[in-house]
N, C-alpha and C positions, 0 to 999 in steps of 0.2 A: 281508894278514892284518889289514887293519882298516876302520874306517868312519867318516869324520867328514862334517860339513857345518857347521863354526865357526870361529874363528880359530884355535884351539889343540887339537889331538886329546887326548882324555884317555879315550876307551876304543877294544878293538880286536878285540870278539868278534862282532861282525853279521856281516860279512862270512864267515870262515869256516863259520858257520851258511849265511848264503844260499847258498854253493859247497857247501852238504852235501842244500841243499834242491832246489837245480836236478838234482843226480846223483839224489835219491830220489821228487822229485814230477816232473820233468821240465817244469820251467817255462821258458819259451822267454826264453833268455839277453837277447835285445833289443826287451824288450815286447812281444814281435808280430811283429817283423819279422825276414828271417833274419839267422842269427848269423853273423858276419864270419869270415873264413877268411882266416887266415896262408898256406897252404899253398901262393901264387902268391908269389914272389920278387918284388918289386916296383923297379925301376929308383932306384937316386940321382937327386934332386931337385937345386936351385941350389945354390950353394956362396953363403958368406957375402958378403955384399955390401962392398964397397971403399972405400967413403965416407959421410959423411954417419951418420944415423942409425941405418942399416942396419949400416955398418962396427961399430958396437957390441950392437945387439938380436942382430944372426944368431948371433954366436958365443952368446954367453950363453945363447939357448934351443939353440942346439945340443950346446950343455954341457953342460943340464937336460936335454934329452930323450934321450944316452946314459946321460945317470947315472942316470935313473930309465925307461930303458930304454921312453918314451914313443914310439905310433906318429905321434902328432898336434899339432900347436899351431897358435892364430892368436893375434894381438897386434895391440893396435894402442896407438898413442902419438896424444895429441891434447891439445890446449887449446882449450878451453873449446868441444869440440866438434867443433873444426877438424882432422881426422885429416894429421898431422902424418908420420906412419909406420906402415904396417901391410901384414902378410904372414903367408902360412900357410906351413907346417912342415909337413912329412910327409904321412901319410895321413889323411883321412875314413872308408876302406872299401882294406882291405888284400888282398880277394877281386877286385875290380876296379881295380887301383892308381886311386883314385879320388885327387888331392891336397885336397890343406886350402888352401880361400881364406879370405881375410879374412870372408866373405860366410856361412860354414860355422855353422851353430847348432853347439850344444852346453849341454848340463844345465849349470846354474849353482851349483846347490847352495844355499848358505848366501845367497848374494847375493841370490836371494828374497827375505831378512829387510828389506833396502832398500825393496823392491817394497812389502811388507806393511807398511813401520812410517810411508812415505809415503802409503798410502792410510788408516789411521788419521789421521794427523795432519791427512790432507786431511780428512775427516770430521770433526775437532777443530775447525777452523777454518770449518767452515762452522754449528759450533753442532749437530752429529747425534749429537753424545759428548764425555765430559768425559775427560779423560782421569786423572782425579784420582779420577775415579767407582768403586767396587769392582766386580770383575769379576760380582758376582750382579748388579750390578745389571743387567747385559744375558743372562749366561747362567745362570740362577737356579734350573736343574734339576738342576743338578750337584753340590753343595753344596763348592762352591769355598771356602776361608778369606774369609772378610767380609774381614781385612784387607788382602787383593793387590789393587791398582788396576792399570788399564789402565798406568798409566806406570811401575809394577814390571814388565809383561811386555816394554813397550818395553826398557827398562835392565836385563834381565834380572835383578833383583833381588828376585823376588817368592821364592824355595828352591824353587819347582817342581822337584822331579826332571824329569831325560828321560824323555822315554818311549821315547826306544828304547836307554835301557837294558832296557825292560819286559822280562820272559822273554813275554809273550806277543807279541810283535813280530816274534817268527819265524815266526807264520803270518798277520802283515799285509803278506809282501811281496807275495802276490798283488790285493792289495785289500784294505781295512778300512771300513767304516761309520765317518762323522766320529763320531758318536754312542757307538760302543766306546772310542774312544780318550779323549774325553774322561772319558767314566765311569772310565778309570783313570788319567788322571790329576789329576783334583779331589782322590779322597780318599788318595792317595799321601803318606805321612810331609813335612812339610816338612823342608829340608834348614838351614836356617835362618828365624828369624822375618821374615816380609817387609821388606822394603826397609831393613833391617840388613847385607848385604853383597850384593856382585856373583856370581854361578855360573852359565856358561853353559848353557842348558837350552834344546834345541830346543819343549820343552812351550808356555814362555812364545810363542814365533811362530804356532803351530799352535792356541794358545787365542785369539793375536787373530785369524787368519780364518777363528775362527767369530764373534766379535763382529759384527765385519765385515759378515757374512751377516745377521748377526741385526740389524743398526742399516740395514744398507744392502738389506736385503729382497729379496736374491739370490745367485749362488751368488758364492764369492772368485773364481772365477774371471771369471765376466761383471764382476762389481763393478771389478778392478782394469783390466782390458780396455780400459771406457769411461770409468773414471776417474782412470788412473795411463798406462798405453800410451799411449791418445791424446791427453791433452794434452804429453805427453811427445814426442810423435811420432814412435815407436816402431813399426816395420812388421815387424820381422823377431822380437820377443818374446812367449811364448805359454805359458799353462800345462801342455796338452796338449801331448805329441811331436809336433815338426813331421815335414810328410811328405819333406823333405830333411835331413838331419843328420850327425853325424859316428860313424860306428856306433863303440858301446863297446870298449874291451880291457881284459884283465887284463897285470900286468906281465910275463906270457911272450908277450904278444901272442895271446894265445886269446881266445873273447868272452865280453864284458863283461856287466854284468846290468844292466836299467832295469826297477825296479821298478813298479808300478804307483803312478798318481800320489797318489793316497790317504793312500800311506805319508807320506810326504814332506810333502804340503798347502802350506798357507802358510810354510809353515818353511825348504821346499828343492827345490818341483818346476818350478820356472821353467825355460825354456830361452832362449836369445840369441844373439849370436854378438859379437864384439868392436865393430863398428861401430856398435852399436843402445848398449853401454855404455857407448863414448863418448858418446852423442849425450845416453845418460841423466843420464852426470855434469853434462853442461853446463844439462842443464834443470833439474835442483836446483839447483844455483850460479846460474842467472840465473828461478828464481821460475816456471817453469812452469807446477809441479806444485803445490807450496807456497808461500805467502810467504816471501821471505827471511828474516823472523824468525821463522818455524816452524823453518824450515830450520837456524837457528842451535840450536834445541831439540833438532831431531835431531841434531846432532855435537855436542853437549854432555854428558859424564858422570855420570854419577850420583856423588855427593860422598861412597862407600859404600867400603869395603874387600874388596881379594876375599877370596875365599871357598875353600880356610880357609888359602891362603899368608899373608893380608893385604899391606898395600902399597894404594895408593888407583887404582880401579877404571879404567881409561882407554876401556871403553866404555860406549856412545851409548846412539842407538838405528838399529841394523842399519849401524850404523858404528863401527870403533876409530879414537880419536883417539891422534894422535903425529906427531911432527917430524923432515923430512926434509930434508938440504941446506940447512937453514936456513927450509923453510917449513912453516905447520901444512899435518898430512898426513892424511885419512882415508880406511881402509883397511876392503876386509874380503872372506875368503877363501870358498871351496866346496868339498866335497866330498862326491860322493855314491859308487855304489859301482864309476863305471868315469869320472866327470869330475870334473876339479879348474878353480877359476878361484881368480882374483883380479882387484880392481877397487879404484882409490886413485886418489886424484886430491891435489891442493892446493887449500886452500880459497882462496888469496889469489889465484890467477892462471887456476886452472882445468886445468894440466896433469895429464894423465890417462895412465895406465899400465892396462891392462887386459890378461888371460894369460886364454885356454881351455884345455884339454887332453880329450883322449878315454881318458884312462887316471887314474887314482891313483897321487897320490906316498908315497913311504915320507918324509916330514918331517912333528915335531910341529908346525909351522905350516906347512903348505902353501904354497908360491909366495910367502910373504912375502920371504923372501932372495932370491928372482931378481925379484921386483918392486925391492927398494931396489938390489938390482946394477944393475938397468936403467937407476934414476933417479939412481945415482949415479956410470952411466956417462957420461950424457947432459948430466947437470945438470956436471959435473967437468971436463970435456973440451970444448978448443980445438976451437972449430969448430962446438959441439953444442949446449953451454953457454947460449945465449943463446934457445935453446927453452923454458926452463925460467921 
C-alpha cells in the first residue's frame, strides 16, 4: 500500500492507484513481459551457511524475507570492489522455480540518483555546466524559479515538490512525455525558498536528466551509458529492462507492476544486479568516474536544515552520509513499485554492503536496518571482523 524510491517513505497512495489501474485499464503487470505466477509450489533453497560471512548474511536476509514476506534477494559484500561474499535468496520467476543468483538484475530505484548526480558532476568537471548555474540557464522553457541551481537539485534543496505526488501521475504509469512532466513541475508552489532547507523530492533528479540531455546533446540514457557505465566498467547496468531479470511481486507473491521507464527517468529507472554495485562503489572511491575531489563534493551535505522537522540535513548528492562501526558510511536506498535495494559502502576502506529484492518492503526506510544488521554483524564478530 505504498511507493517510495528515497531514503525515508513519506507518502503511500501510487501504489493503490496503480493496483486499481491495472484491474481497470488492464496494463500488463511486468512491462511486457508475462506476469509471474505463484501457483507452482516451488522447492526450499540452501539452508544458511555455517561459517564465515555467510554464517551471518543468510540468516539475516532470511529474517527479512519472511518478515516481509519477500520471494527474492541477492547480496553481495565487497571491499573496494573485491566481492568478498555474495548469494541469491529465493526466486527470480516463481512460475518456473527459476533461483536468484548474484548475477540476477533487478530495478534499483532511488539508486539511479547516484548514477544521475555522477554524471552531472562528471560534466561539472569537465567544464560543460556549472553547477552553481540556475536551472533556466539550461532548461529556460519551463519557467523554473531563477533561484534553484543545479547544486540545489543535487542536495535536494531546491522546495521542488514531487511529482509523483502529482494527481496526474496516475496516467503516467503507462508512459509520459519528459516534456509534460516537467511543465508540472516548474511552476508547482515551492515548498520552501531554495536552498533554505533539505526535502526529498524525486523532481529535483528527473530535472537534472533533462539538463543532462540538454548540455550533453543526447538522450540520459545513451549519455549515462558512455559516460558513467563504461568508464565505470559496468556490463550488467541498463536503463531500459533487461531481457533477463527478476520478475516482480506484490507482498502476497502475485505480480508485480514495472512501470514504463518514463515515469521514473533519471530519478529511479535504472536496473543492476549486486555485482555491477559493488564494482560501482569501488569506481567512485578510487576516481574512475569522477575525481576524488568531486567525489568528496558528492558525499558532502548540504549545511541546510530539513524540512520542516529541522535538525541539520545529512544528505549529499544521491548519497546519505552517516557513521557506522566507527566508520564514515554512505548510504542510499530504492524503491519502486515491486524492487527494493540498498547500496552503502565506507568511505575510508571501501567496504560495501549491497541488498536487491523483487518485491517492496513495508519499512519507512527500506533495508536501512538489514544493511547496518549486516555490517554490524560482520564488522562485530570474531572471525568476520577483520573484513571490515
Amino acid at each position: 500500500m505504498k511507493l517510495l524510491f528515497g531514503p525515508t517513505r513519506s507518502w503511500r497512495q501510487i501504489l493503490v492507484v496503480a493496483t486499481l489501474l491495472l484491474l481497470v485499464w488492464g496494463l500488463p503487470a511486468c512491462g511486457g513481459g508475462s506476469a509471474p505466477s505463484s501457483s507452482q509450489s516451488c522447492p526450499s533453497l540452501q539452508g544458511p551457511a555455517t561459517s564465515g560471512l555467510g554464517s551471518i548474511v543468510d540468516v539475516l536476509v532470511a529474517n527479512e524475507m519472511k518478515a516481509q514476506g519477500l520471494v527474492g534477494m541477492s547480496v553481495a559484500i565487497a571491499k573496494k570492489g573485491k566481492i568478498l561474499y555474495t548469494q541469491g535468496y529465493g526466486y527470480a520467476d516463481l512460475s518456473t522455480c527459476q533461483p536468484v543468483q548474484p548475477a540476477t538484475e533487478f530495478q534499483i530505484g532511488s539508486i539511479t540518483k547516484q548514477f544521475t548526480a555522477a554524471a552531472v558532476l562528471r560534466l561539472w568537471n569537465a567544464g560543460a555546466l556549472n553547477v552553481d548555474a540556475p536551472v533556466v540557464a539550461y532548461l529556460g522553457s519551463y519557467g523554473f524559479d531563477p533561484r534553484i541551481t543545479l547544486r540545489m537539485l543535487l542536495n535536494q534543496t531546491s522546495g521542488l515538490q514531487d511529482y509523483l505526488g502529482f494527481p496526474a501521475v496516475n496516467s503516467w504509469i503507462g508512459g509520459v512525455p519528459e516534456q509534460t512532466v516537467l511543465s508540472q513541475i516548474a511552476p508547482a508552489p515551492l515548498q520552501f525558498a531554495p536552498g533554505t532547507a533539505y526535502a526529498y523530492s524525486n523532481s529535483n533528479y528527473f530535472v537534472l536528466g533533462s539538463v543532462i540531455e540538454a548540455v550533453g546533446s543526447t538522450t540520459y540514457a545513451d549519455f549515462i551509458k558512455a559516460n558513467v557505465f563504461q568508464p565505470a566498467a559496468l556490463s550488467n547496468t541498463s536503463y531500459l529492462q533487461p531481457a533477463a531479470f527478476a520478475l516482480p511481486y506484490t507482498a502476497t507473491q502475485g505480480p508485480g507492476l514495472i512501470p514504463d521507464p518514463s515515469l521514473f527517468f533519471s530519478a529511479g529507472a535504472l536496473w543492476s544486479n549486486v555485482e555491477d554495485l559493488a564494482t560501482w562503489d569501488a569506481a567512485l572511491l578510487n576516481g574512475r568516474v569522477i575525481p576524488s575531489s568531486v567525489f568528496t563534493v558528492m558525499v558532502t551535505p548540504a549545511s541546510v536544515p530539513n524540512y520542516p522537522q529541522g535538525g541539520p540535513s545529512d544528505y549529499a548528492m544521491g548519497w546519505v552520509l552517516g557513521t557506522e562501526v566507527g566508520h564514515p558510511f554512505v548510504w542510499h536506498n530504492g524503491e519502486t513499485y515491486s524492487y527494493t535495494a540498498f547500496n552503502g559502502m565506507f568511505l575510508d576502506d571501501g567496504f560495501s554492503v549491497t541488498l536487491l529484492t523483487n518485491g517492496a518492503v513495508n519499512e519507512d526506510t527500506p533495508f536501512l536496518n538489514l544493511g547496518e544488521q549486516i555490517i554490524q554483524g560482520i564488522c562485530t564478530s570474531a572471525g568476520t571482523a577483520g573484513n571490515c
